[in-house]
C-alpha positions as CSV (number, residue, x, y, z in Angstrom):
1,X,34.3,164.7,130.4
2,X,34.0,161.7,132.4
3,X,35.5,161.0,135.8
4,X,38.3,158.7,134.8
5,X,39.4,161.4,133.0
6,X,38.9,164.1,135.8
7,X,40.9,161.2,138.3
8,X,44.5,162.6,138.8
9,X,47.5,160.2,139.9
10,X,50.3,161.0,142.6
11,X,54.0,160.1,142.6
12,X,54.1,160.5,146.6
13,X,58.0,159.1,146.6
14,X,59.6,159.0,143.4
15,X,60.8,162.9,143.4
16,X,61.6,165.1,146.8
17,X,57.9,166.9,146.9
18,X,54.7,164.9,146.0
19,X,53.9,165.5,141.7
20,X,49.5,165.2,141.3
21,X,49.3,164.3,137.3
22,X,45.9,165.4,136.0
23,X,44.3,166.1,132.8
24,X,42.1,168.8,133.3
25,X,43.8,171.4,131.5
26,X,41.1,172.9,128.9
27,X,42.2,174.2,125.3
28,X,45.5,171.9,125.2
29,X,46.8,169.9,122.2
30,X,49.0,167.4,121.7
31,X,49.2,167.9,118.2
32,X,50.2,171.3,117.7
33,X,51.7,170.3,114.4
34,X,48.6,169.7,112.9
35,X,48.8,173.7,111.4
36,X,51.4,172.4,109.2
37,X,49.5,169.7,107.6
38,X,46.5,172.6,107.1
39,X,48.9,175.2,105.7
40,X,50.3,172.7,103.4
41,X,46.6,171.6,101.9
42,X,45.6,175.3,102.1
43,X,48.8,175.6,99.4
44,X,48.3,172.2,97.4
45,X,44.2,173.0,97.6
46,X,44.3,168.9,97.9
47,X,41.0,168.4,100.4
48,X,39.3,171.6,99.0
49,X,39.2,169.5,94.8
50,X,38.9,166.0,96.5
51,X,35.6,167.5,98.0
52,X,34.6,168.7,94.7
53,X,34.1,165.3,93.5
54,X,31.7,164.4,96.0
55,X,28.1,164.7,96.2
56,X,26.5,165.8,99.4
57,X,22.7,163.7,99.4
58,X,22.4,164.0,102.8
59,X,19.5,166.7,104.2
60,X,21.5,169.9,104.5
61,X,19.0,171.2,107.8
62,X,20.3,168.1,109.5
63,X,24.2,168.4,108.4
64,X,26.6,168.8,111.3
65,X,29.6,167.8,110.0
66,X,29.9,169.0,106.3
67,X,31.9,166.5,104.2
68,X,34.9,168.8,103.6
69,X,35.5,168.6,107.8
70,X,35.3,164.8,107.4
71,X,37.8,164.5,104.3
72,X,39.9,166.8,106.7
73,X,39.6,165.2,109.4
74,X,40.4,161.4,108.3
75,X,43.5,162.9,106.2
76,X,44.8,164.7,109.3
77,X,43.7,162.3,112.0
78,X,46.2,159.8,109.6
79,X,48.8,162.1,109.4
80,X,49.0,162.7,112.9
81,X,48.9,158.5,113.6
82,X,45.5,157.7,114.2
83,X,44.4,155.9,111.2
84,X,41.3,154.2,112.6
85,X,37.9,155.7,112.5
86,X,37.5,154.8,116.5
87,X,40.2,157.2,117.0
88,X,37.9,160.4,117.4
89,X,36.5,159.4,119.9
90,X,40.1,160.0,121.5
91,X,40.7,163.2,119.1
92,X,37.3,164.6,118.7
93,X,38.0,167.5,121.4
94,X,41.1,168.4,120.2
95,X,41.0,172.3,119.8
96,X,43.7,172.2,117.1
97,X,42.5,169.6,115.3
98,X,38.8,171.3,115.4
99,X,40.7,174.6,114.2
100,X,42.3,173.1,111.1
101,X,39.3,171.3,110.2
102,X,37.4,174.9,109.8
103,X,35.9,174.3,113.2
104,X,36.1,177.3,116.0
105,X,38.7,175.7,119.3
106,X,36.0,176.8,121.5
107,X,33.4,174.8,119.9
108,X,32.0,172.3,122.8
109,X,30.5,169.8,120.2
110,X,33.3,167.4,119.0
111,X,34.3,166.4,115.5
112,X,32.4,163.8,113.4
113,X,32.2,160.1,115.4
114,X,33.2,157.0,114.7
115,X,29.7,156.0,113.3
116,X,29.5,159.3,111.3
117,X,32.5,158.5,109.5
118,X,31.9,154.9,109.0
119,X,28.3,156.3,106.9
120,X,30.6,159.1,105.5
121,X,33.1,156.0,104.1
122,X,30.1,153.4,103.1
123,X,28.7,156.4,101.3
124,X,30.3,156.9,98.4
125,X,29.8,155.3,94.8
126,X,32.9,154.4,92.6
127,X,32.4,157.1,90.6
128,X,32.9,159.0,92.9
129,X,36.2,157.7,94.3
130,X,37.8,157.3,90.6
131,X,36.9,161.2,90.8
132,X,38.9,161.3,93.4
133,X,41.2,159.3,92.6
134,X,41.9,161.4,89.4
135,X,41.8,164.6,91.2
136,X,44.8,163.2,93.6
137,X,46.8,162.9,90.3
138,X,46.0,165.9,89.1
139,X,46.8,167.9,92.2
140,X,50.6,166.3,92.6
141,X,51.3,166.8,88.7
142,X,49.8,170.5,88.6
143,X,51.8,170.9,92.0
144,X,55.1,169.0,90.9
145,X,55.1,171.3,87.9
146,X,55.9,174.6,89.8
147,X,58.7,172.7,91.6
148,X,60.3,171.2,88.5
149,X,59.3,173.8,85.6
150,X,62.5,172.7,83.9
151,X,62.5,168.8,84.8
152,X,65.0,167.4,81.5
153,X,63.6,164.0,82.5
154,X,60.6,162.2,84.7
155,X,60.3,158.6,85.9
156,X,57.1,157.1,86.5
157,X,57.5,153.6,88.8
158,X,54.6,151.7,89.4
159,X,54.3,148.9,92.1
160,X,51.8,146.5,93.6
161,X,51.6,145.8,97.0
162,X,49.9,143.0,99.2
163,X,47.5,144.2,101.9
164,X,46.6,141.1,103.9
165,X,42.4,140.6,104.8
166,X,41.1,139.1,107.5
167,X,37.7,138.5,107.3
168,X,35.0,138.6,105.2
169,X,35.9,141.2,103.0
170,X,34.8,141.9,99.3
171,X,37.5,140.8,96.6
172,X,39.5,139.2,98.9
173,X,40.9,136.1,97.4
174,X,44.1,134.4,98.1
175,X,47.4,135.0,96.4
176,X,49.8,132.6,95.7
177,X,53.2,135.2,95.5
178,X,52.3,136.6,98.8
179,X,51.3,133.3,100.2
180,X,48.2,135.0,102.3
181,X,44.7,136.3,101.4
182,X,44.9,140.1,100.2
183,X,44.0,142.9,98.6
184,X,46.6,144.3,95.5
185,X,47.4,147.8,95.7
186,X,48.7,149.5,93.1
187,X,51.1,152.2,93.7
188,X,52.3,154.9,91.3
189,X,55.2,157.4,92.1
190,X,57.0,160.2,89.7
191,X,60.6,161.9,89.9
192,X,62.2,164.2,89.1
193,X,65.7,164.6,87.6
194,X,68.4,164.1,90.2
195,X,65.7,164.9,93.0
196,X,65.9,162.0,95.4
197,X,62.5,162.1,96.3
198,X,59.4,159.6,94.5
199,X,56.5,161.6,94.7
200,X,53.4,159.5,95.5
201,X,50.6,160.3,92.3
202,X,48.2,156.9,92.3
203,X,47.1,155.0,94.7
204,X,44.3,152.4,94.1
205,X,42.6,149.3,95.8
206,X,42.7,145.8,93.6
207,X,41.1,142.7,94.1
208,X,43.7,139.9,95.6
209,X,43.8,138.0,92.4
210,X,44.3,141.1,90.3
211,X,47.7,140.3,87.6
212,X,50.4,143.4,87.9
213,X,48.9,144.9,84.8
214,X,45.3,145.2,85.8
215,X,44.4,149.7,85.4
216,X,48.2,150.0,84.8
217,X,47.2,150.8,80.5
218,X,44.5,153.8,81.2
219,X,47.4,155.3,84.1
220,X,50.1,154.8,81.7
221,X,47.8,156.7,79.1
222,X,46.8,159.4,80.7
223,X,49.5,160.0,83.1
224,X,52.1,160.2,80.0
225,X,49.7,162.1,78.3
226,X,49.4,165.0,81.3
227,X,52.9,164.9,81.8
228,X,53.8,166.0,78.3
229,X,51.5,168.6,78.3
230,X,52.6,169.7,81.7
231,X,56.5,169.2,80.8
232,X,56.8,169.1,76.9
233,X,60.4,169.1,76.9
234,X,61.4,166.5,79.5
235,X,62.2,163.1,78.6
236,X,59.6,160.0,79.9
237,X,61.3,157.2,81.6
238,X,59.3,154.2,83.2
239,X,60.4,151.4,85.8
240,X,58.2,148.2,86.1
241,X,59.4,144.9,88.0
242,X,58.9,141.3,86.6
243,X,55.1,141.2,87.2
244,X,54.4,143.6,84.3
245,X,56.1,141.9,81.8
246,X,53.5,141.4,79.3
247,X,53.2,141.7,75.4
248,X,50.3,144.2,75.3
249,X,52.3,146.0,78.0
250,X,56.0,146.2,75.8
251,X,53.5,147.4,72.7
252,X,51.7,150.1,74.8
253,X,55.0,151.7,76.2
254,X,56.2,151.9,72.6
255,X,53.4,153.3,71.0
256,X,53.4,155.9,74.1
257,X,57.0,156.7,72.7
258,X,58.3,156.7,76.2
259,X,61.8,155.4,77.8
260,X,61.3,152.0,79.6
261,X,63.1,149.4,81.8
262,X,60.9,146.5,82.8
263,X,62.1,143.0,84.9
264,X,61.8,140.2,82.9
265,X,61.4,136.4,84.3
266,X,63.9,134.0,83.2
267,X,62.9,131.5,80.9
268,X,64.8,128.5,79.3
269,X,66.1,130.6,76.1
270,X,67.4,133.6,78.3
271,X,69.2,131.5,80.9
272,X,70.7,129.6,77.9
273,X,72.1,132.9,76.4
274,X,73.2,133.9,80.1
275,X,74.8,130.7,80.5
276,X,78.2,131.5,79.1
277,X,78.9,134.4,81.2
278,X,77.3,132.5,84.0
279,X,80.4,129.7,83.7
280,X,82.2,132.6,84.1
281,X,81.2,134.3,86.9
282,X,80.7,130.6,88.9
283,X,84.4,130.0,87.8
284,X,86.0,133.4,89.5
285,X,83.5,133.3,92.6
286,X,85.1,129.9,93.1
287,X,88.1,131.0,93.2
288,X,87.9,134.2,95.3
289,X,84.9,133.5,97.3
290,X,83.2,136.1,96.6
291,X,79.8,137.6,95.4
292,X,80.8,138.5,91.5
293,X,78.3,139.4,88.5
294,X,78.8,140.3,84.6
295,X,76.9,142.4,82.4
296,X,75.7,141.3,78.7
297,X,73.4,141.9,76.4
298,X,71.2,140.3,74.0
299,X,68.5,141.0,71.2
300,X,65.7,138.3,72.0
301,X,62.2,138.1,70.8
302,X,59.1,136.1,72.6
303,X,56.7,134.1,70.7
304,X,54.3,136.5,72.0
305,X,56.1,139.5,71.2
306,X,55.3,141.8,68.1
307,X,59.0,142.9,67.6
308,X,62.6,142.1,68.8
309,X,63.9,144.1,72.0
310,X,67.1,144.6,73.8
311,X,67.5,142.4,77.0
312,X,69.8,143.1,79.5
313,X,71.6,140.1,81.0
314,X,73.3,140.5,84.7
315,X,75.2,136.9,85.4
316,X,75.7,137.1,89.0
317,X,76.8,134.2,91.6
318,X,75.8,134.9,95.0
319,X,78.5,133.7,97.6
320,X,77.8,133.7,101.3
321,X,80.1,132.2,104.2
322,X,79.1,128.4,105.2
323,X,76.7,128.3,102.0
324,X,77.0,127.1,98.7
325,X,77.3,129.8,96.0
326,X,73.9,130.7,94.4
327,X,73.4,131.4,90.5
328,X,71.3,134.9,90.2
329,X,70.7,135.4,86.7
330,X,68.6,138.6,85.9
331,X,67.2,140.1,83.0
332,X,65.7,143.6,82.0
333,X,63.9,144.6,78.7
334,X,64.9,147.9,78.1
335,X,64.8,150.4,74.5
336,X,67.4,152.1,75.9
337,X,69.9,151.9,73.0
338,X,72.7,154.4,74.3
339,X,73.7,153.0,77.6
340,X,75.8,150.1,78.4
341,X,74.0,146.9,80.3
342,X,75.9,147.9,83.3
343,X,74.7,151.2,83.3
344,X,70.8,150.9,82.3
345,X,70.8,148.0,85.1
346,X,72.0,150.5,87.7
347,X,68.8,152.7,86.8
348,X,66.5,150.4,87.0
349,X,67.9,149.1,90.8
350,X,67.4,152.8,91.6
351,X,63.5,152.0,91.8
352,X,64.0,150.2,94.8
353,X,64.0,153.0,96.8
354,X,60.0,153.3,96.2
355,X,60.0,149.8,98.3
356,X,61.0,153.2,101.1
357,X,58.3,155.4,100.4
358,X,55.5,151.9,100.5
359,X,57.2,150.8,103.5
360,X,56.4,154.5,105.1
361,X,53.0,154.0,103.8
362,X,52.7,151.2,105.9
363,X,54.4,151.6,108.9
364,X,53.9,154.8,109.3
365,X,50.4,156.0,108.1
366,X,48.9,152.1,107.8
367,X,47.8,152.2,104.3
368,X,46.5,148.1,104.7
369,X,44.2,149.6,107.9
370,X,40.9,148.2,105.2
371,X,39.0,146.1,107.8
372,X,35.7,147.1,106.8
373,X,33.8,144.6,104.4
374,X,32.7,146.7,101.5
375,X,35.2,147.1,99.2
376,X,34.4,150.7,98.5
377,X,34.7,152.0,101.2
378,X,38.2,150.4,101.8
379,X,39.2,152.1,98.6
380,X,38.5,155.1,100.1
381,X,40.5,154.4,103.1
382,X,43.5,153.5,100.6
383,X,42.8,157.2,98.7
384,X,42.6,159.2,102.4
385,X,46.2,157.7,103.2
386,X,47.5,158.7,99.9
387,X,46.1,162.2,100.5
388,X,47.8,162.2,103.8
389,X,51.2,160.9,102.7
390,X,51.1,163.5,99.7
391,X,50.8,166.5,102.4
392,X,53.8,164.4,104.4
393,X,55.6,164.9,101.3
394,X,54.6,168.4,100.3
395,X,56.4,169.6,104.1
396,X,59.4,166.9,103.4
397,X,59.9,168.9,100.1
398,X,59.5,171.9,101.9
399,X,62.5,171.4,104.4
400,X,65.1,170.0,101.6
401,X,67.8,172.2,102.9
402,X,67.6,170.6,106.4
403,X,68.0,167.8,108.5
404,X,64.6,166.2,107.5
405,X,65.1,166.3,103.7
406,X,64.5,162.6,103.6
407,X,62.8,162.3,106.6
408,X,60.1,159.5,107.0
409,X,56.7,160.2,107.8
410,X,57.6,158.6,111.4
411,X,60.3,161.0,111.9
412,X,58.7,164.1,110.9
413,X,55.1,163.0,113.0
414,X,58.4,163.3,115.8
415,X,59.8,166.6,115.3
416,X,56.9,168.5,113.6
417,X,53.3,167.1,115.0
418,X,54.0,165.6,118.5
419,X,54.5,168.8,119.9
420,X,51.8,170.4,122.8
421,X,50.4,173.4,122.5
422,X,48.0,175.5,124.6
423,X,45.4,177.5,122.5
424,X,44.6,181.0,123.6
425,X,41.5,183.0,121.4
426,X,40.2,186.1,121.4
427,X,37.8,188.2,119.5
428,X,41.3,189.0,117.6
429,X,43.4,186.4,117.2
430,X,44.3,182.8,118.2
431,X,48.0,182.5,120.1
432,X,49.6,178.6,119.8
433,X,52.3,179.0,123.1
434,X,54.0,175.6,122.6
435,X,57.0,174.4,124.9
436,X,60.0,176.7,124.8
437,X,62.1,173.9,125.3
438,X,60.8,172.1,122.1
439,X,64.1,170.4,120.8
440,X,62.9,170.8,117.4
441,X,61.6,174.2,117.0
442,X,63.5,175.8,114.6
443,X,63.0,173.2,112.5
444,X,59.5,173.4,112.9
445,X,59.3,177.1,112.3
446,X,61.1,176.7,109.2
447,X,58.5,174.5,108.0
448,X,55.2,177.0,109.0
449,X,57.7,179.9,106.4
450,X,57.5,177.5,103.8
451,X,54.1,176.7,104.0
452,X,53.0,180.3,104.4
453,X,53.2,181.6,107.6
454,X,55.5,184.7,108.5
455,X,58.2,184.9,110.8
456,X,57.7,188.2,113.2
């Protein structure tokens, strides 16, 4: 410990007897919470398979940190907020942390570095992480099928999202929609029935320039085809936005026999057939001033396109106060053939509330921290924050009778993580005494029952 850290400070005036802050007290977290996130992998076995798929080259007499402690603790270290590899320096010591790792609290040597994880990222071959990569969807379906045995219908949405470069980073290249240079994720998420929750399945790194449907036909392939065999009586729906609408992409979700709603550009023969309801709907928002829209429908067929298909058609003028009123034609292909327009358009809106679950990605567990150059190893970064966002959403699912049911990862790094703890062990047990005025602890002992432990 160095002697910054051993300096205390003094508040001489502020209260009516001198307070001396130090922070010398040993076997202390912060981060109590970090048993949760070990109980729930311990359940979903997530780190224990996405080790399987890696190779250990290195010379075992020399090994300090096996690579299971390292997948465990970049997962956790995100969970817990700190998603950059420089951060163990400032979590290495933590007893809990060491604990959940498979580490003993009074071990004196610290977790892996900041350089041993760096060589533990820039190790890996792509193999390797499509391995992983596979496994992650494996272990959410296989996991996702003993919480919805009896699921009547499943949605996959799939979405790309920009993560802005800076630097000289591999496959970087500039993108015109997002006006910046960036790398293309592509993010898949499944759910359930009426659950309200999108469960995060696929998460992958893209070049900047990649188009929406670059990997999207092998997913669609063989997450339809694990689906059915994991749920042969539920229904497969999927929601794409404008980006996927391509030919090859319309044929693939038909020969797949699956349910689809995908966004459709506007072209010059679609606006024309939305034009008549469009005179409409300009007419009445003139008159009362405010935002209006009509649903039609249309059967319309591309140049490109191997068949006819059903287009929805929402005619929509957007008024706001001191600006002109503002056409909003939309359009969504869909072979939904027993709905109304108004109807199949409200279901596909409903996927806007993935834009939640990425925006929790982001803010929350920094899923566009890929600073390092080789691409690789930023697609490994990209699969560790999907591994720790799925165990976010494994103890979320866990508390869906309480107050965090739809929780962000924020909120419940708040109520279930932040919390101290000081770590007693002895040659019989290890004793947690956290705060007894902990304003969140029965919520946070109702998430160690579900994940295992038992109340006494």
């Amino acid at each position: 410990m160095s002697e910054a850290t051993r300096q205390s400070v003094l508040f001489q005036e502020l209260f009516d007897k001198p307070v001396v802050v130090a922070f010398d007290a040993p076997l202390q977290s912060s981060d109590g919470g970090v048993v949760l996130l070990a109980a729930a992998d311990r359940r979903l076995e997530l780190t224990e398979q996405l080790c399987a798929q890696l190779l250990d080259s290195r010379e075992q007499r020399k090994v300090v940190h096996g690579l299971d402690q390292l997948l465990r603790q970049r997962i956790y270290g995100i969970a817990l907020g700190y998603a950059d590899g420089n951060d163990s320096a400032r979590i290495g010591h933590d007893p809990l942390l060491k604990l959940s790792c498979g580490r003993s609290t009074r071990d004196e040597q610290a977790l892996a570095s900041q350089p041993t994880l760096s060589r533990f990222e820039h190790s890996l071959a792509g193999r390797q992480l499509v391995a992983m990569g596979r496994t992650l969807e494996a272990t959410v379906i296989r996991q996702l099928k003993r919480r919805h045995r009896h699921a009547r219908l499943i949605t996959i949405d799939l979405d790309p999202t920009d993560d802005p470069t800076h630097g000289q980073q591999d496959f970087s290249f500039f993108n015109g929609h997002y006006d910046s240079w960036c790398f293309l994720p592509l993010l898949g998420f499944l759910s359930f029935d009426d659950d309200p929750e999108q469960y995060l399945f696929h998460a992958r790194l893209r070049p900047g320039n990649a188009t929406a449907t670059r990997c999207v036909a092998p997913l669609l392939r063989r997450t339809v085809a694990r689906l059915r065999r994991c749920f042969p009586r539920a229904r497969i729906r999927v929601r794409l936005d404008g980006g996927f609408a391509h030919p090859r992409l319309f044929d693939l979700l038909e020969e797949l026999r699956v349910e689809y709603l995908v966004a459709m550009p506007g072209n010059s023969r679609l606006i024309e057939r939305a034009e008549p309801r469009m005179r409409l709907v300009r007419h009445m928002a003139n008159l009362t001033g405010h935002t209006l829209h009509i649903f039609d429908e249309c059967i319309y067929q591309a140049k490109s396109w191997s068949v006819a298909r059903r287009v929805i058609i929402k005619a929509e003028v957007v008024c706001h106060p001191g600006r002109e009123p503002k056409d909003n034609a939309r359009f969504v292909v869909s072979n939904l053939d027993r709905m109304g327009p108004e109807r199949i358009y409200q279901l596909y809106r409903e996927r806007g509330d993935v834009e939640n679950r990425i925006k929790e990605l982001h803010h929350d567990l920094e899923i566009d921290r890929t600073s390092t150059t080789s691409y690789l190893a930023n697609h490994l970064r990209v699969l560790l924050t999907a591994a720790a966002f799925v165990l976010c959403q494994e103890l979320r699912s866990r508390l869906a009778r309480t107050e965090l049911r739809r929780a962000q990862v924020g909120t419940l790094r708040l109520h279930l993580f932040k919390v101290a703890a000081l770590v007693r062990e002895s040659v019989r047990r290890i004793v947690l005494s956290m705060p007894a005025s902990f304003p969140w602890q029965s919520l946070w002992q109702a998430a160690a029952c579900r994940v295992g432990a038992v109340a006494t």
